[in-house]
C-alpha positions as CSV (number, residue, x, y, z in Angstrom):
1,X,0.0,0.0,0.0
2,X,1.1,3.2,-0.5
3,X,1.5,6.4,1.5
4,X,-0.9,8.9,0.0
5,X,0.3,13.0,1.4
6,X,-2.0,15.2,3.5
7,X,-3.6,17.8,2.4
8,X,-5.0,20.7,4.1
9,X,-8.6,20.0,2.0
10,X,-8.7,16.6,3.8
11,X,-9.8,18.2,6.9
12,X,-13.1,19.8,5.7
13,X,-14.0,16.6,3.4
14,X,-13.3,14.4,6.3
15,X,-15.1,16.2,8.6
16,X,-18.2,15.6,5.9
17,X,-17.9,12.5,5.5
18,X,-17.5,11.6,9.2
19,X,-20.9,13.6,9.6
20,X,-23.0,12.4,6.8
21,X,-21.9,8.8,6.9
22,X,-20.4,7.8,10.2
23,X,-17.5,6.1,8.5
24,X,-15.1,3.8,10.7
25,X,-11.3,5.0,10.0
26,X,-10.7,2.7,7.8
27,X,-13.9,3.7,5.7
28,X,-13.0,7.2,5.7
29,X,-9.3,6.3,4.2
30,X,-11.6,4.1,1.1
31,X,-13.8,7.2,0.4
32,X,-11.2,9.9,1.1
33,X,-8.3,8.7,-1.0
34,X,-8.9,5.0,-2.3
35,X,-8.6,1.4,-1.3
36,X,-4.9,2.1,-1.9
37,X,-4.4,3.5,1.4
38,X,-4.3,2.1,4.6
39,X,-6.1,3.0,7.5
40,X,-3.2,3.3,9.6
41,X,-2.7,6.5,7.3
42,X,-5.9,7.9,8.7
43,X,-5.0,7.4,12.4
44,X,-1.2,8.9,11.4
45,X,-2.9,11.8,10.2
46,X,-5.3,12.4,12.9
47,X,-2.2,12.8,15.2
48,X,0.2,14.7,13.0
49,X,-2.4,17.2,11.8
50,X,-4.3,18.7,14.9
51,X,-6.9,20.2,12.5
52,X,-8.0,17.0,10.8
53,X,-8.1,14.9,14.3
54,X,-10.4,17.4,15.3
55,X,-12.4,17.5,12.1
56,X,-13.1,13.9,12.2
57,X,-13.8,13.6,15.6
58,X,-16.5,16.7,15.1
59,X,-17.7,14.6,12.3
60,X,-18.1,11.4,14.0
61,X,-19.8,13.3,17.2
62,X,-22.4,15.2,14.5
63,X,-23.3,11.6,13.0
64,X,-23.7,10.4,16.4
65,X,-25.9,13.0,17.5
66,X,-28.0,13.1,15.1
67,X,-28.6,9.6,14.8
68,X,-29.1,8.8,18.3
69,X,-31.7,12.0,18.9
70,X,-33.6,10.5,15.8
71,X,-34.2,6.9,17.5
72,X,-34.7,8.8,20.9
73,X,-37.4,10.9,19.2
74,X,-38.9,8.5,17.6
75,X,-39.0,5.9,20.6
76,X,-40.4,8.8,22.9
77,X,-43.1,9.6,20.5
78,X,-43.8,6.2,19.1
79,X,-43.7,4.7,15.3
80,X,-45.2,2.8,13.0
81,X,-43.8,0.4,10.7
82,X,-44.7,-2.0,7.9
83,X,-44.6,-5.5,8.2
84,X,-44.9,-8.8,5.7
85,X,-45.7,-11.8,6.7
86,X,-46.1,-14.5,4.4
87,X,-48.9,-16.8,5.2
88,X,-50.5,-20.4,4.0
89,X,-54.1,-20.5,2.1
90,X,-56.2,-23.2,0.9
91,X,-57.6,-22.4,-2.3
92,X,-59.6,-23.9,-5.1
93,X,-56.3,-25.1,-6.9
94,X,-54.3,-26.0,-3.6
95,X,-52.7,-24.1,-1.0
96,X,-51.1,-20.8,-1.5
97,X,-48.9,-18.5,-0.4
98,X,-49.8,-14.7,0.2
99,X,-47.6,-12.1,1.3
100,X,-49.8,-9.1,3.2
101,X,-48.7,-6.4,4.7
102,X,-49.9,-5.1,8.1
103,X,-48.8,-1.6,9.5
104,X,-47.8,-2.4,13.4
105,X,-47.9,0.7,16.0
106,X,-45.6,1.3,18.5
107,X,-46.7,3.4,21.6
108,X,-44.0,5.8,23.1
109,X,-41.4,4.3,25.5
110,X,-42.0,5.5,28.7
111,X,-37.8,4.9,29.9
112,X,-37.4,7.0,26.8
113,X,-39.4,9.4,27.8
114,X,-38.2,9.4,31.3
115,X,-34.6,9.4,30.1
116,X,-35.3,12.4,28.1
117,X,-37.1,14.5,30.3
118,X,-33.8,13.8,32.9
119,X,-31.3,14.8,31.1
120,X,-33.5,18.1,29.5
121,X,-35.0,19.1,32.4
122,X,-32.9,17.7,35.5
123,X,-34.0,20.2,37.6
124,X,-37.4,19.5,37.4
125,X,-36.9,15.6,36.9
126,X,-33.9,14.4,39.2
127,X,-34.7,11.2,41.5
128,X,-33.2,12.8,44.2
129,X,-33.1,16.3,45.3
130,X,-30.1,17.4,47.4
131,X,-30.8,18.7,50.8
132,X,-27.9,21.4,52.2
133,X,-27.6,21.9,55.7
134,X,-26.5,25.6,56.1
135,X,-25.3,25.0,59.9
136,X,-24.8,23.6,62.6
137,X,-24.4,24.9,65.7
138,X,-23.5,21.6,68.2
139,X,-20.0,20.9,67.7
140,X,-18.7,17.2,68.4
141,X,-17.0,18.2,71.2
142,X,-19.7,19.9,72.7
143,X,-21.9,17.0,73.5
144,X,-21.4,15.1,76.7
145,X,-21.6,11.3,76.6
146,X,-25.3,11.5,78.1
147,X,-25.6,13.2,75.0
148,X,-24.2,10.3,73.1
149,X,-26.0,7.8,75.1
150,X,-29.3,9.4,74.7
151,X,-29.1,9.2,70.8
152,X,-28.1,5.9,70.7
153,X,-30.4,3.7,69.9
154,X,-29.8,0.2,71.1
155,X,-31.0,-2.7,68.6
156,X,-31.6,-5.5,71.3
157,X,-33.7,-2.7,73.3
């Protein structure tokens, strides 16, 4: 394999394909400068040139992004889909074999939902809410040990 030079352009395209497609390192080096390439060539450049390490992590985190809001989107307000199913019929001339198609509904995903509404909201949708105690004014070495002994609580009492 040969060793194809940088160029500055390979940044920005990078960065686009990283984004549109997702591609794996080794994808990237096939669409960005042919099969003749290695992907090690891909990973050298990432840490010689600061710029396009940056542009394809940027790309990779857009992809990401985008898909995973789409599937969180569509789970938290629910879907529909298509499905064929192929199924047996007797007829006049024997049995048959039908392909229908049936549109399925699926109702919103409640973790989804709950998931989403954490992370968007947290401070109206935290499990916990987190109690400060501004002071106090006993200090450990102002109770007595009647004082101790009266909080104790014994367990075989």
């Amino acid at each position: 394999m040969k060793y194809v030079k940088y160029k500055s352009e390979f940044a920005e395209l990078a960065r686009r394909i990283c984004s549109e497609t997702g591609a794996s390192d080794g994808q990237l080096a096939k669409i960005l400068i042919g099969q003749a390439t290695a992907r090690s060539t891909i990973s050298d450049w990432k840490k010689r040139y600061p710029e396009f390490g940056q542009a394809v992590r940027e790309g990779k985190d857009e992809f990401d992004v985008g898909v995973a809001e789409k599937q969180l989107q569509k789970r938290i307000k629910g879907y529909s889909y298509i499905e064929t199913v192929e199924e047996s019929e007797d007829g006049p001339k024997g049995i048959r074999v039908v392909t229908k198609k049936y549109r399925k509904k699926v109702g919103p995903d409640t973790t989804a939902i709950i998931f989403y509404l954490k992370n968007r909201h947290p401070e109206r949708w935290q499990d916990k809410k987190n109690l400060a105690i501004e002071s106090w004014d006993v200090k450990v070495t102002d109770l007595t040990e009647n004082d101790i002994e009266d909080t104790y609580i014994n367990p075989d009492d």
